[in-house]
N, C-alpha and C positions, 0 to 999 in steps of 0.2 A: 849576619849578612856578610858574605863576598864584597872584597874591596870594592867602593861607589865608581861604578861606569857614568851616573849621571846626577848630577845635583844639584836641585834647585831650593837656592835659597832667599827667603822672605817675598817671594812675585804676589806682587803690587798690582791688579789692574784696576780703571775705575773708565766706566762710561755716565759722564755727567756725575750724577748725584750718586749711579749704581755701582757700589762695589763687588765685582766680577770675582776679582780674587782678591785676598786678605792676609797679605802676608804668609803664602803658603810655600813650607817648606820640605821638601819628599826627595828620598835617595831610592837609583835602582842596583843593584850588585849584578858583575856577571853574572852570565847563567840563570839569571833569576827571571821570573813572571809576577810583575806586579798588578796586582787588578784595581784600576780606577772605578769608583763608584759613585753615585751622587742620585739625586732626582733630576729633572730637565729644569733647567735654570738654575746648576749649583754650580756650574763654573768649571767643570768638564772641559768644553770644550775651546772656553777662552785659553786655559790655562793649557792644553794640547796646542794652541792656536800660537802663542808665544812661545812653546818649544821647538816649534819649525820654523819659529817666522814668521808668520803669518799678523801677527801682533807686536806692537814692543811693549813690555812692562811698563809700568809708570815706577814700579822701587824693585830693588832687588836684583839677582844673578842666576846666570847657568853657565855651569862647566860642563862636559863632555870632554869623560876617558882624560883628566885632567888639565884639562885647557880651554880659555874661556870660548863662551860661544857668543858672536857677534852676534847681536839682537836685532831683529826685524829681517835678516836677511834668510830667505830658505837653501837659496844655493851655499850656504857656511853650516847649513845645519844637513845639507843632503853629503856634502864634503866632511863634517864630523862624524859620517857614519847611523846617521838617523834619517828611518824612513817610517811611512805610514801607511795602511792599506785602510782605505776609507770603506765605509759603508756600503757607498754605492759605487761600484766599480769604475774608474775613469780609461775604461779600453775603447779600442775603435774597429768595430765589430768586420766594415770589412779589411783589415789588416790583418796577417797572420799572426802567429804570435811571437816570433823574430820580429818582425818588423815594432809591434806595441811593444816589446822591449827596449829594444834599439833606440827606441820615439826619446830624443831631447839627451839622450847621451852621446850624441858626437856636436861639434859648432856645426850654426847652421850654414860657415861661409867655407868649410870643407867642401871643395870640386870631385870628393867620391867618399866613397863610404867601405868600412870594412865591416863586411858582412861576415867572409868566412872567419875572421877571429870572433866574432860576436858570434856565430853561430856554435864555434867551438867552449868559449864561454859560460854562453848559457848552457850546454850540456854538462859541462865540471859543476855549474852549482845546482841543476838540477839534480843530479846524480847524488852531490854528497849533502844534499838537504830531501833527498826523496820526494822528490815532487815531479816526478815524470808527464811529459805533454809535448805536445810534437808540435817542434817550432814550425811548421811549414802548414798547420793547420789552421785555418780562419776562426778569428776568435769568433765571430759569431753562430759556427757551428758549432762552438762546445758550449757543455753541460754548466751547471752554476757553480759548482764545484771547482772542474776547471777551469773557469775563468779565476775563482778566486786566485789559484796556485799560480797563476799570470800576475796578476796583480804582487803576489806574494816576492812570485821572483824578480817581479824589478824593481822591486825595493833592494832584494840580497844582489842584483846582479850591478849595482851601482854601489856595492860594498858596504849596505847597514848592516850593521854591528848592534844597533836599536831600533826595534818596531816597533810600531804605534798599531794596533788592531782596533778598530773601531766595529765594534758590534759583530764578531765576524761569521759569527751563526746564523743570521739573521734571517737568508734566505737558503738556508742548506737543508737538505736531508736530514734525519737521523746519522745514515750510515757515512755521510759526508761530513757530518759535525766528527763524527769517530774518526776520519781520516785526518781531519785537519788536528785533531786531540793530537794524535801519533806525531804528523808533521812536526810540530810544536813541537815534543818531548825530544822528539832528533836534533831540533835548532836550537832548543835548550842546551841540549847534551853536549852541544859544540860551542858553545861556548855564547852564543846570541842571548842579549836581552832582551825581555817585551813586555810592554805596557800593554795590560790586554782591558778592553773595557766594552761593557755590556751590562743587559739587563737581566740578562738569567742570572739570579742567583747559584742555581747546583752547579753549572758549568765554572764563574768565577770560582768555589772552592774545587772544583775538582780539578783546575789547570793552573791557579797561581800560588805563589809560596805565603805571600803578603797581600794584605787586602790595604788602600786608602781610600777614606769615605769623607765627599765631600757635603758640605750644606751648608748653604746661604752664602757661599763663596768661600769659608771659612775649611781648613782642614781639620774634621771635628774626630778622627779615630784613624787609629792606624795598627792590625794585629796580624800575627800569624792566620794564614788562612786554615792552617791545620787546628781543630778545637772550635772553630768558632762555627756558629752554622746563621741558617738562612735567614731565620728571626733576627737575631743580635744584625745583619748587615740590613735588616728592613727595616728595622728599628735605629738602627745608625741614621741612615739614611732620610728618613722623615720624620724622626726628634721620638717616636710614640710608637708602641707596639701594635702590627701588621698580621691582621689574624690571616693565615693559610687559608691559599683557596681550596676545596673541598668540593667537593662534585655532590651537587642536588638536582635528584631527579624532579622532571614537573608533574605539578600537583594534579595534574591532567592526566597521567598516564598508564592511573587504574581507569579512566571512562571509555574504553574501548577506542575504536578510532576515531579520532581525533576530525572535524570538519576539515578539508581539503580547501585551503585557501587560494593557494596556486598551484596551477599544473602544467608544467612543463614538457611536451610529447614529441620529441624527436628533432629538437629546434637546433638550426644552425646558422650563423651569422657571419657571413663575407668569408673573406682569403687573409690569409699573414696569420701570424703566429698566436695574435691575439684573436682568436675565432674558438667560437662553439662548433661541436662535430656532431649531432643527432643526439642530442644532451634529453635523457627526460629525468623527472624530480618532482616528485610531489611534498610542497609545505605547508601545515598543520598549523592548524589554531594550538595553542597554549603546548608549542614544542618548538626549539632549538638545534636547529639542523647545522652542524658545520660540516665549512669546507677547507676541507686540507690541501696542500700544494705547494710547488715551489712558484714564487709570481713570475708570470707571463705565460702561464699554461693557460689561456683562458677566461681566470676570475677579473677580471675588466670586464671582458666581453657579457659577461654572465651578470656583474651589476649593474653596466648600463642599460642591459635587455627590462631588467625588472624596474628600473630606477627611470625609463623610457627615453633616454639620451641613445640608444641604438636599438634598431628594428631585425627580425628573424628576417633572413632570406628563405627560410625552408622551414617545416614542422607548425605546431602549435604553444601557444600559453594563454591561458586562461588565468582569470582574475574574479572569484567566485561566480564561474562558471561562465561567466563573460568574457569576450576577445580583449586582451592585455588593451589598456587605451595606448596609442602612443603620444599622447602629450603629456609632459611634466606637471604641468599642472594638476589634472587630469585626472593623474594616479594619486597627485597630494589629496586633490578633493575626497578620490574614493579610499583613501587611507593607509596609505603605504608611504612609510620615512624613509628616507634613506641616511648612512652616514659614510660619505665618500672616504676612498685609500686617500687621497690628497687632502688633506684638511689646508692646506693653506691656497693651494691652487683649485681649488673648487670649493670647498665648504664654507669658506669664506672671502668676502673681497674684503682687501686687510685695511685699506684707504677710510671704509665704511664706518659707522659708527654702530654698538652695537645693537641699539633699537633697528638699524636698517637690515643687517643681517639675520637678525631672529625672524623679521614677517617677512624679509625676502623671497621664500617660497610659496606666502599665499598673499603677495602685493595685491593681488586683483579680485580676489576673494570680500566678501560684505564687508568683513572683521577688520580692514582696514584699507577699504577705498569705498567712496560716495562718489559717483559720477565720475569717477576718473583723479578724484582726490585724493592724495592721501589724507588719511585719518591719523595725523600725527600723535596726537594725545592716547590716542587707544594701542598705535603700537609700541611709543615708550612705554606703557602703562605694562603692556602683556613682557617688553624684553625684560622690564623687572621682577615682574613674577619668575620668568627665567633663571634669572641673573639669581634670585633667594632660593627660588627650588633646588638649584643645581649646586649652586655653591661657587659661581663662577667669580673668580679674585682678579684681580689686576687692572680695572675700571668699571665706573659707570654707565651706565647706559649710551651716554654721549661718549664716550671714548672710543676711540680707532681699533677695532678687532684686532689688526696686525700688534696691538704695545700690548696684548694677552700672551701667557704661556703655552707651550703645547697643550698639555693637560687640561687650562683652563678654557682655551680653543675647542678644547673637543667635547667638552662639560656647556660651552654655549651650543655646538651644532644638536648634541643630545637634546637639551633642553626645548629645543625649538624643533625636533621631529617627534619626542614622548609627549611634552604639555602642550597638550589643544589651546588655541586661543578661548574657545568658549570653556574651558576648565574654570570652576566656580572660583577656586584662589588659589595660592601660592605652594600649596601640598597639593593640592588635586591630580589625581592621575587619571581623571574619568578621559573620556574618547581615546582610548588607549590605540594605536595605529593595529588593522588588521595584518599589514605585512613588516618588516623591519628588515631591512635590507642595511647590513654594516660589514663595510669592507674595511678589515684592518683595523678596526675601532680600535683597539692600542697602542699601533706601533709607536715606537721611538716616546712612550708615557714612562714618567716613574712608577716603583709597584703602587704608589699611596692612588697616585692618577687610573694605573689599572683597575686596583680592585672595587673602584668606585665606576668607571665603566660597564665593568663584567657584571655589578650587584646589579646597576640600573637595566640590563639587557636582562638579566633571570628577571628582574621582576615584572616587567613588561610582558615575559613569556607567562609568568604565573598567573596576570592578569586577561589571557586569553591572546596575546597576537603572537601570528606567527612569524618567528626570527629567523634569518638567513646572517650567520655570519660566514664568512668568507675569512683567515687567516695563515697567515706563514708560521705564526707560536702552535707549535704543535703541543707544548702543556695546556696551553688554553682552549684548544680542541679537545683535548680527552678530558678537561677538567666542565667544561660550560654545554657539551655538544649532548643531546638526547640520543641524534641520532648522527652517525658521521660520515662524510664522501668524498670522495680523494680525486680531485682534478689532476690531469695528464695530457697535455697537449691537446687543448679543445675537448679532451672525454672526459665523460665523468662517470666514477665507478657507481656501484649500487650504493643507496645510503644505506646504511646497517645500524642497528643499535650499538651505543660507542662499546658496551662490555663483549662484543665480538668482535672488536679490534685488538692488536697488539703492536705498540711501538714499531715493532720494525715490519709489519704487515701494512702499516704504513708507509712508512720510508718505504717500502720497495714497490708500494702504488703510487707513489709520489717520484720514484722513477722511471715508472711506465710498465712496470710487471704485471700487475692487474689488467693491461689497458692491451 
């Protein structure tokens, strides 16, 4: 490794009893791409959270480009030359992109501003980092792409020297992930460091030098990324070897066609960006229809249509051959789960305890309410059936949803839209939902959280209901989908059987080619 641009040694954090971080100690070299890894709750993002400031250690140090970095403060850590592009973009949509640049790099008690040196600026480091985008365009008319390269440059245009990339694929393309690869390899090549961190394994070895893997807070491995492959970093990662997803077709799909569960004929819902445009789509009993996209084309619009939280202004859908109901309820009664993109802000209220949010959806239902009672005994009774079928870690049934992990967050909403209350016991998978409706069912999960997601979604398709999932992981579209369709600004393409897609046949429906 290249002399250390950054080093942190022995950080210490601890929330109460929870040791966060554990004495972890990692060096980045110029020019280098180290990839952060871990499962969700291994200390990722504390430990990202103390290199900006955002935290102070309880032990330990950080230098930067040799010389100490003030702890807790982020303005000493944006002035050492460290930036971060998060996840989820922090721009302001009607502002150009000169201006979202500009944002917080002059004092606020300057009686003027200079724009033309900033406008000249940003052109020098757009130029020699190849990120081209035209500062006078409103960021909310650009693409997800270009927003990222916004994002990108005000981090370089405030002079880091270190980036922090937080998942930065997450909502791209195909052929946008390849653009931003390239970017990379140029700001590499000049001489920039980056912390890159994500869940795609092929991507981490295909852009970092060095892999560090974290778990239980602890820094449990640290190797070259060249040699090492996908396993050895899944198996780092969750202590136990991670079998490969692998594509199983369903068991259903020598019976000819399949019963028609839903049908979608030309349905359009409201104005804004997030609307259906004459969408139709027919979903099959014991088949696994994805959808592909970048988010905000639509797939809101399209789960809450089926999920009955929004109504068709135009067209039809049917619900085995009846008009969609539009009560929530409603749909629960007549067999349709949902698993909402927001698991924190919608799948769960985190306050709750978690016998309240497992019957949440059929409070009013026999199974537990008598006259307007709840039937308290019978719904803790079923949220532990839950809590054993699924595998859900992190409390009891009387414990606060919110002091659960993502993964194990998203292993209570599962539990509570596949096992029927009336299911005889604790393995049962009888009254299996005729429709499944899951948006995003992975995001932001470790693989071990994944692939325990994806098994419980095939199996439920095996078991005869028909699954809608909705996602941005384009591996896990071509790996889970029977058949696949590609949303585009309220449209959506034909669904096809997935072996008549190709990678970039995608991406380029997924930027409006097809549409």
């Amino acid at each position: 490794m290249s002399d250390p641009v950054l080093v942190l040694s022995g950080i210490t954090k601890r929330f109460g009893t929870l040791v966060a971080n554990d004495a972890i100690s990692l060096q980045l070299g110029a020019g280098e791409v180290l990839a952060l890894l871990g499962e969700n709750g291994a200390g990722k993002s504390t430990l990202v959270s103390i290199l900006f400031g955002h935290y102070v250690a309880d032990g330990g140090h950080i230098t930067a480009f040799g010389q100490p970095l003030p702890a807790g403060d982020p303005k000493a850590a944006l002035a050492a030359g460290i930036g971060m592009v998060h996840q989820h973009f922090t721009l302001a949509d009607n502002l150009s992109v000169l201006d979202n640049v500009m944002m917080g790099s002059e004092p606020w008690w300057q009686p003027f501003t200079r724009r033309s040196a900033a406008r000249q600026r940003l052109a020098e480091v757009a130029q020699r980092f190849g990120l081209a985008v035209d500062a006078d365009a409103q960021v909310g008319s650009l693409s997800v792409g270009e927003r990222q390269r916004v994002e990108i440059l005000k981090a370089l245009y405030r002079g880091a020297r270190i980036l922090i990339l937080d998942e930065p694929t997450a909502v791209l393309t195909p052929q946008e992930s390849e653009a931003l690869f390239d970017v990379l390899a140029q700001m590499v090549a000049q001489g920039l460091s980056i912390i890159f961190i994500s869940h795609k394994l092929g991507e981490v070895l295909r852009v970092s030098h060095r892999v560090a893997v974290l778990r239980g807070g602890k820094l449990v491995a640290e190797a070259p990324a060249q040699g090492t492959t996908q396993g050895q970093l899944a198996q780092w990662m969750v202590g136990h070897a991670i079998d490969a997803a692998v594509r199983r077709p369903s068991p259903h799909s020598d019976e000819g066609d399949s019963m028609v569960v839903c049908q979608l004929t030309k349905v359009s819902t409201g104005t804004g960006r997030e609307r259906l445009q004459a969408v139709s789509l027919d979903l099959r009993s014991g088949e696994l229809l994805a959808i592909a996209g970048v988010s905000g084309n639509g797939q809101v619009a399209l789960a809450e249509l089926l999920c009955g939280t929004r109504q068709a202004t135009a067209g039809q859908v049917l619900l085995q051959g009846q008009p969609l109901p539009h009560s929530c309820a409603d749909l629960v009664r007549r067999g349709v789960a949902r698993i909402p993109e927001d698991r924190h802000g919608v799948g769960v209220v985190g306050d709750l305890p978690l016998w309240e949010n497992t019957m949440s959806e059929r409070l009013r239902t026999a199974a537990f309410s008598t006259w307007g009672w709840v039937r308290r005994a019978a719904a803790k009774a079923y949220a532990q059936r839950v809590i054993a079928a699924f595998d859900v870690r992190g409390g009891g049934a009387s414990s606060a949803a919110r002091a659960l992990s993502g993964g194990n967050m998203q292993k209570l909403i599962l539990g509570r839209a596949l096992l029927h209350p009336d299911a005889a016991d604790s393995q049962a998978q009888s009254h299996t939902p005729i429709l499944i409706v899951a948006h995003q069912p992975t995001w932001g999960l470790d693989i071990g959280a994944v692939r325990y997601v994806q098994s419980q979604l095939l199996a439920a398709r095996d078991a005869g209901a028909a699954v809608l999932l909705i996602s941005d992981d384009l591996d896990e579209v071509l790996t889970l989908g029977d058949r696949v369709a590609v949303m585009h600004a309220g449209q959506l393409s034909a669904a096809r059987p997935t072996d008549d897609w190709t990678r970039e046949a995608i991406g380029l429906a997924m930027a409006g080619a097809e549409h």
